[in-house]
N, C-alpha and C positions, 0 to 999 in steps of 0.2 A: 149279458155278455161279459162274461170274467175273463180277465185274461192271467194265463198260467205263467210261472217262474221261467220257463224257455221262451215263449212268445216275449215275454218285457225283456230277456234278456239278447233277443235277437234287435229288438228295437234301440234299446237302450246301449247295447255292445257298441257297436261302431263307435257313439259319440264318447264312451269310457275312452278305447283304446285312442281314438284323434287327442282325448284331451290326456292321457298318458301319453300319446309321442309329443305334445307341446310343452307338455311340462318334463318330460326329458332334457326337450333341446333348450329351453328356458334355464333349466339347472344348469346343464355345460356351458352354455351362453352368459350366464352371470358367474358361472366359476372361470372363466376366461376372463371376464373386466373385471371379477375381484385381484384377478393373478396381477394383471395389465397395471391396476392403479397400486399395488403392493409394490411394484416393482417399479413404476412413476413416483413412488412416496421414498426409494427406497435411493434411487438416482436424484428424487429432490434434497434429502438428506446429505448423502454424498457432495452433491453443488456445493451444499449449504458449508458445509465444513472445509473444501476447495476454498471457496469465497471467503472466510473467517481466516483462514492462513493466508489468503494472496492479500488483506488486510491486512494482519499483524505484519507482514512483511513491508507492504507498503509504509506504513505507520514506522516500521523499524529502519528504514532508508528515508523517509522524512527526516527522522531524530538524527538519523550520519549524515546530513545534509545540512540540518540546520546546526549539528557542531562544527564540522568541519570551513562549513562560513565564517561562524560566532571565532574560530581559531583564524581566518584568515584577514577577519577584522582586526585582530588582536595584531597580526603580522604587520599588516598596513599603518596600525597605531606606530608600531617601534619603528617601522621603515621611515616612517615619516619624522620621528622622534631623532632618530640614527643623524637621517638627512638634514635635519635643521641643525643639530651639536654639530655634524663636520663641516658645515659651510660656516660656522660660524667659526672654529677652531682654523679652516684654510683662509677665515680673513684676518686672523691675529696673526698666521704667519705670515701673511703675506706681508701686514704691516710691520712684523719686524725687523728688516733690513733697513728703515725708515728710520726707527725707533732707535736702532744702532748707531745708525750715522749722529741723527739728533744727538745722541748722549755723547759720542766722538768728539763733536762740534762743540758741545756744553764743558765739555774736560778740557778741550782744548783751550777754549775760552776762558775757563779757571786757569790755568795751570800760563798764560798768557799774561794774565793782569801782575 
């Protein structure tokens, strides 16, 4: 019992064509998750370069931050510096009227004897 090229291809036909329409929809099915992750690599990359500039940014308002301190330390230095000379300058005036008389008093006293 031989069987001829039409008989095996009447047998064999169906499971050809089932396994041609799985491997059709298998091909578009992974050329869909190829497209999917190209374009997930493609929005990761993108982030990735977002994120590296919202970095260098931050980083760059760190640096204006920590001058703008380091300068307002400096202010509070002379502020303080400023404030110590005129209190000391308003207690030499103040004792000058003192200082006047004193020497008033001393002349008077010379110029007496």
């Amino acid at each position: 019992m031989a069987m001829d090229f039409s008989e095996a291809l009447q047998l064999v036909g169906p499971f050809l064509a089932i396994a041609g329409f799985v491997s059709g929809i298998w091909w578009k099915v992974e050329g869909k998750i190829d497209k999917v992750r190209s374009d997930a690599d493609a929005a990761v990359a993108k982030a990735q370069v977002k994120a590296e500039d919202a970095m260098k940014e931050v980083t760059a308002f760190k640096l204006k931050v920590v001058e703008e301190y380091a300068s307002w330390d400096t202010v509070r230095a002379i502020e303080t510096r400023l404030t110590e000379r005129m209190d000391s300058l308003s207690d030499a005036v103040m004792k000058m009227p003192d200082a006047i008389v004193d020497r008033m008093v001393n002349m008077i006293k010379l110029t007496s004897k």
